[in-house]
Every structure is written in C-alpha cells, then in structure tokens.
C-alpha positions as CSV (number, residue, x, y, z in Angstrom):
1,X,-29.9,-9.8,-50.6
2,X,-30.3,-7.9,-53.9
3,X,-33.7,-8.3,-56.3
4,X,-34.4,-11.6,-57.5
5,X,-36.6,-10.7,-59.9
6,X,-40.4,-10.2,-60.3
7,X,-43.5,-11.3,-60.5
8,X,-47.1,-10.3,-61.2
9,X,-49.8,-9.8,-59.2
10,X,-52.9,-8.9,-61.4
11,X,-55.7,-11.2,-61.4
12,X,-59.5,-11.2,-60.2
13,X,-60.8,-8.8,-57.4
14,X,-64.1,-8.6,-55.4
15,X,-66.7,-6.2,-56.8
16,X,-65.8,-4.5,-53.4
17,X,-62.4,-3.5,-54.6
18,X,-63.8,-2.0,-58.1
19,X,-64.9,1.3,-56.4
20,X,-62.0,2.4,-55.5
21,X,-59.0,1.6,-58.2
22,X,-60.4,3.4,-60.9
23,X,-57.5,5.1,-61.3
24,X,-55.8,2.2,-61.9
25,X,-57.1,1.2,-64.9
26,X,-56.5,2.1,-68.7
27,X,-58.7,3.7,-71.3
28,X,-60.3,0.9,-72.3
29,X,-61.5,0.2,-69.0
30,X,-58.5,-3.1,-68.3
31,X,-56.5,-2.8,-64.8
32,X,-52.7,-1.8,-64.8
33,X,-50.7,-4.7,-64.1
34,X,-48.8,-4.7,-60.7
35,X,-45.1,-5.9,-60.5
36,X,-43.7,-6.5,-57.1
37,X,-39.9,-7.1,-57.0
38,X,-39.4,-10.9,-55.1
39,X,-36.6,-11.5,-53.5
40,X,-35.2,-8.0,-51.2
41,X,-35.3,-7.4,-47.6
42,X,-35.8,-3.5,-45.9
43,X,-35.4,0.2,-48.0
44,X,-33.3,-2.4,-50.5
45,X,-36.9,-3.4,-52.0
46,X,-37.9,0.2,-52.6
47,X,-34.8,2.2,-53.8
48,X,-32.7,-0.8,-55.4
49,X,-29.4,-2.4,-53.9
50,X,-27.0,0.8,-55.0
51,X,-29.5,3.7,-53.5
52,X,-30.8,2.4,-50.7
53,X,-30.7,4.0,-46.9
54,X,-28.2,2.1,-44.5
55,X,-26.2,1.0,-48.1
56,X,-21.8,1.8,-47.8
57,X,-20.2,2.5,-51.2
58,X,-16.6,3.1,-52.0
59,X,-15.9,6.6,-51.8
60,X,-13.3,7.2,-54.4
61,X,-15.2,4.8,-56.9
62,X,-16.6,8.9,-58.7
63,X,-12.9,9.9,-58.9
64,X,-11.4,6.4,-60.3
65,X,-14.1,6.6,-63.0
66,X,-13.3,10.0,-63.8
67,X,-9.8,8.9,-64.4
68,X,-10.6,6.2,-66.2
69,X,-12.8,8.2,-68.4
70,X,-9.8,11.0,-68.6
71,X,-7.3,8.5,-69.6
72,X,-9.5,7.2,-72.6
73,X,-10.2,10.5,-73.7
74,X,-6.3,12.0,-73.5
75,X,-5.1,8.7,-75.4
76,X,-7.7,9.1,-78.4
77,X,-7.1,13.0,-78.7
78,X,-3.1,12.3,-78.7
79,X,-3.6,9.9,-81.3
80,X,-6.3,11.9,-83.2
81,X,-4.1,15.1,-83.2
82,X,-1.2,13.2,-84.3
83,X,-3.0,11.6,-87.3
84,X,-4.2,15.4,-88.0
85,X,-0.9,17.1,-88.2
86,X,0.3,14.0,-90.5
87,X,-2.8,14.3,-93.1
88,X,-3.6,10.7,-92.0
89,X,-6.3,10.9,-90.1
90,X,-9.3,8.7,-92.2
91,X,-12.6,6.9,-90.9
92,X,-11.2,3.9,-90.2
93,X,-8.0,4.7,-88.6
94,X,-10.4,6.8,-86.1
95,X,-12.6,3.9,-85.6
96,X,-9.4,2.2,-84.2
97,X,-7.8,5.0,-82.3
98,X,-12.2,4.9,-80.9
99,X,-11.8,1.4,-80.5
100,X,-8.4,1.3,-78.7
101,X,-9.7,4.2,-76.3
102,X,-13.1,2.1,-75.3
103,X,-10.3,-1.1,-74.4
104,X,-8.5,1.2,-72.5
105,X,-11.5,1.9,-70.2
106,X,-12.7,-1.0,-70.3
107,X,-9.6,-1.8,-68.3
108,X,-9.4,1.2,-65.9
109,X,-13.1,0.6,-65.2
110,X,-13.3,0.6,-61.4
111,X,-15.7,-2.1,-59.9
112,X,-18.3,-0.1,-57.9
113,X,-18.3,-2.1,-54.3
114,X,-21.2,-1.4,-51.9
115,X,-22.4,-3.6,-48.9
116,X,-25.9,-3.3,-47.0
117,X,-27.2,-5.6,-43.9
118,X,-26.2,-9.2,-45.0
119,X,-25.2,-8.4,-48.6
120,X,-21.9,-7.4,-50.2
121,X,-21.7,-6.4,-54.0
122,X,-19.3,-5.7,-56.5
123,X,-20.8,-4.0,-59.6
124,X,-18.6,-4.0,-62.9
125,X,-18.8,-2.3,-66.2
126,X,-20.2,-5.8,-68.0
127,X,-22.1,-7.8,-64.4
128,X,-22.5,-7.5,-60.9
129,X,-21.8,-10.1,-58.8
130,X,-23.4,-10.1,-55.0
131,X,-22.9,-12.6,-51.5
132,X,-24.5,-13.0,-48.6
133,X,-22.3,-11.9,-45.9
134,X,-24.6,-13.9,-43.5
135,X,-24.0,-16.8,-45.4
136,X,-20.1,-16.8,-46.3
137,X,-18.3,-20.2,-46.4
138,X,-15.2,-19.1,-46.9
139,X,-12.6,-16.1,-47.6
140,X,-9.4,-16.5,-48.8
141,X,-6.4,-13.7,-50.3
142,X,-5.3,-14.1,-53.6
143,X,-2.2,-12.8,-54.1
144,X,-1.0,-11.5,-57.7
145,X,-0.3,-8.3,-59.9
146,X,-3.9,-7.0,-58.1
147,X,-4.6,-8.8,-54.7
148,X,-8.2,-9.4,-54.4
149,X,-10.3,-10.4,-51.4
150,X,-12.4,-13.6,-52.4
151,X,-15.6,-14.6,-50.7
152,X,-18.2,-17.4,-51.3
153,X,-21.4,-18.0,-49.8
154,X,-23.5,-21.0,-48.7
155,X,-25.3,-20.0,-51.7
156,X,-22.9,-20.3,-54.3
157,X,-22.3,-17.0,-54.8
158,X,-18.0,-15.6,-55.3
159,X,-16.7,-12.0,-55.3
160,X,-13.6,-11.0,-55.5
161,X,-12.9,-7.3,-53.3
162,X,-9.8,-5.3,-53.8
163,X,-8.4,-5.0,-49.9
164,X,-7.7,-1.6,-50.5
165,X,-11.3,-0.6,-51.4
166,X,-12.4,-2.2,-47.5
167,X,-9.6,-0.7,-46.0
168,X,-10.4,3.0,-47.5
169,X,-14.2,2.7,-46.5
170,X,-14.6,1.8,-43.0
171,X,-18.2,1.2,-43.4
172,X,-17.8,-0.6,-45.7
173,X,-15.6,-3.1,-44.1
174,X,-18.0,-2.9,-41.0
175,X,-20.9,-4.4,-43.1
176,X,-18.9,-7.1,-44.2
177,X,-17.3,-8.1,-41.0
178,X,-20.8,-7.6,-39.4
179,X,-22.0,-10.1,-41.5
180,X,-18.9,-12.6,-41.5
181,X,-19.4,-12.5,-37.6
182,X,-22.5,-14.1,-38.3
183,X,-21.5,-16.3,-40.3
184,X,-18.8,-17.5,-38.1
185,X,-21.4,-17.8,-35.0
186,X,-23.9,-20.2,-37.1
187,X,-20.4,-22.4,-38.0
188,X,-20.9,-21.7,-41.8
189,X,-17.8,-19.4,-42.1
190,X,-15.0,-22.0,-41.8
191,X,-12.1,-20.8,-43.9
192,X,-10.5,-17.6,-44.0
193,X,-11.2,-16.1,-40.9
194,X,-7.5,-15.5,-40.2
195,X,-8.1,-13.5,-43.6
196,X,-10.4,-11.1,-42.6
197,X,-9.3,-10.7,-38.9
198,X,-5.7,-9.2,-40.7
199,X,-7.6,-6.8,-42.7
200,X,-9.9,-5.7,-39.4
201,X,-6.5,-5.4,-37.6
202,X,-5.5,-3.3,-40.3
203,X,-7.9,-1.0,-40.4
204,X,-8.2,-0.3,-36.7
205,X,-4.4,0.6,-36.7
206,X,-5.2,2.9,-39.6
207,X,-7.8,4.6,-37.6
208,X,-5.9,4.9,-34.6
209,X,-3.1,6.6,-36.5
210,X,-5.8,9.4,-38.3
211,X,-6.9,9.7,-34.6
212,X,-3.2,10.1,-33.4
213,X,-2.2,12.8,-35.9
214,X,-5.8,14.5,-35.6
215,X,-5.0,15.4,-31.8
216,X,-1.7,16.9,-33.2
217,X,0.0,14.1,-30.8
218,X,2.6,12.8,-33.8
C-alpha cells in the first residue's frame, strides 16, 4: 500500500553514537529530526507510490491532460477575443470567462491510474483514492454515461477505474488481476469475479489481434 503517514524518530542516543552524527546536527549544536514514512512496502517507501520502480501508469493520462488543458485554454480565448472585438471585455466578465475555463477542466481532468504489487490507485485533480488488490472483496461494473470499474477492499477502501484505462495498459491490468488472484485464493474476493475475468478475456483478444496484424497475417 501507499504512505500512511509518518512518524518521528529523534530522541536520546548513547555517547557512542555522538562521534559520528555531527553532521547531523544544527548550529546551535540540537540534532536534525528524522521522519520515517510508516506505512509502504519495497522502492514505494523511497520514491513515493506514483515514481516508484515496478509502478504501471496509464499511458495516455500526459496526452488527456494536455487536452484538457487545451480545451480550457481555446474556450477562454474564444470568449476573451469575442468580448474584445465587442469593446466588452471588463475585469469581471474575464474573471467569469477565467472561472468558466477552470470548470471546464475541472471536468476534462483525467484521473491518473497507476497500480504497483498489491495496490491500485486512482489519483484525481481534488484526492486520491487507493485499494489493496490483495485484499479486494468485491468488484462490480457500473454501467452509465461513463462505465467505471468499482473495487473495494477488506479494508474499506473503493475506487472506481474506467475499463478502458485497464484495457489500454496491459500492465496495468496485470497488477490488478495479479492481485485479485490473490484475493480470490485467500476466499476474500467473493463478488465480481465474473467482472474482471470479461475484462481479462478482453484484453487477451485485443492482444492477439495486435499480434495478428503485426505478422501481416490479417
């Protein structure tokens, strides 16, 4: 799982110790305090849940932001040049056309998905929300104008995972079900598993097919 938080670890040390950590203290002769994050497992703990070695991400999450951000940008100039060529362009109607533009990427905003050895999260613009895939309950589809992948852990713990996003990252997808799997062996994974074995299915097919038309055999 992702950091839990921190703690410190100051405190007392033998006389032994002094010798050596002089470089650890300040000018005025008291030690630098020492945080240690609590709570990750592996590379996670040293470069964070987003940067770490082993870590999938979604690989067009760069150019959906990008679009987002070019969306925003066109509407506010459109509207900017149009209050221009009318002479009616004042502080205040800018601050909305600003305002209206910041809505509108606030919408586009792509979640950011990435997935490392038991952990799946799904980073927004406002929170990130984060399972353990070694601990998932259940998984179910809900349909609707978006269709989102929901999973909830033994911990409490619910994302919600556009199926495209697993089915465009393959390692991605292998994380998860790599977890699920485990999941499903320890009997904690229950519901759903008809749900994720349709989106493995899926995916293999997809694969086969860029291998099919790769060897020029279409």
């Amino acid at each position: 799982m992702g950091c839990e938080g921190t703690r410190y670890e100051g405190g007392d040390r033998g006389e032994d110790d002094d010798e050596d950590d002089d470089a650890d203290r300040r000018p005025d002769g008291r030690r630098e305090p020492v945080w240690v994050t609590v709570g990750q497992r592996g590379p996670a703990a040293r470069h964070g849940p987003f940067t770490a070695p082993g870590v999938a991400a979604d690989r067009r999450w760069a150019t959906d932001r990008r679009d987002a951000v070019y969306c925003a940008s066109t509407l506010l100039g459109l509207i900017g040049l149009v209050d221009i060529a009318n002479g009616t362009l004042t502080a205040v109607r800018g601050l909305l056309w600003l305002t209206l533009a910041l809505l509108l990427y606030a919408v586009l905003y792509p979640p950011l998905v990435t997935a490392g050895p038991g952990w799946l999260a799904v980073r927004g613009l406002w929170r990130t929300r984060q399972v353990a895939t070694d601990l998932l309950v259940a998984a179910r589809h809900s349909d609707g104008v978006q269709p989102r992948l929901v999973l909830r852990d033994a911990l409490g713990n619910r994302v919600e995972v556009d199926p495209k996003v697993l089915t465009g990252n393959p390692l991605l997808w292998h994380r998860l079900d790599t977890g699920a799997r485990h999941a499903r062996a320890s009997g904690l994974l229950r519901t759903g598993t008809g749900v994720l074995q349709r989106i493995g299915e899926r995916i293999d097919a997809e694969e086969g097919r860029g291998v099919f038309e790769a060897s020029d055999l279409s």
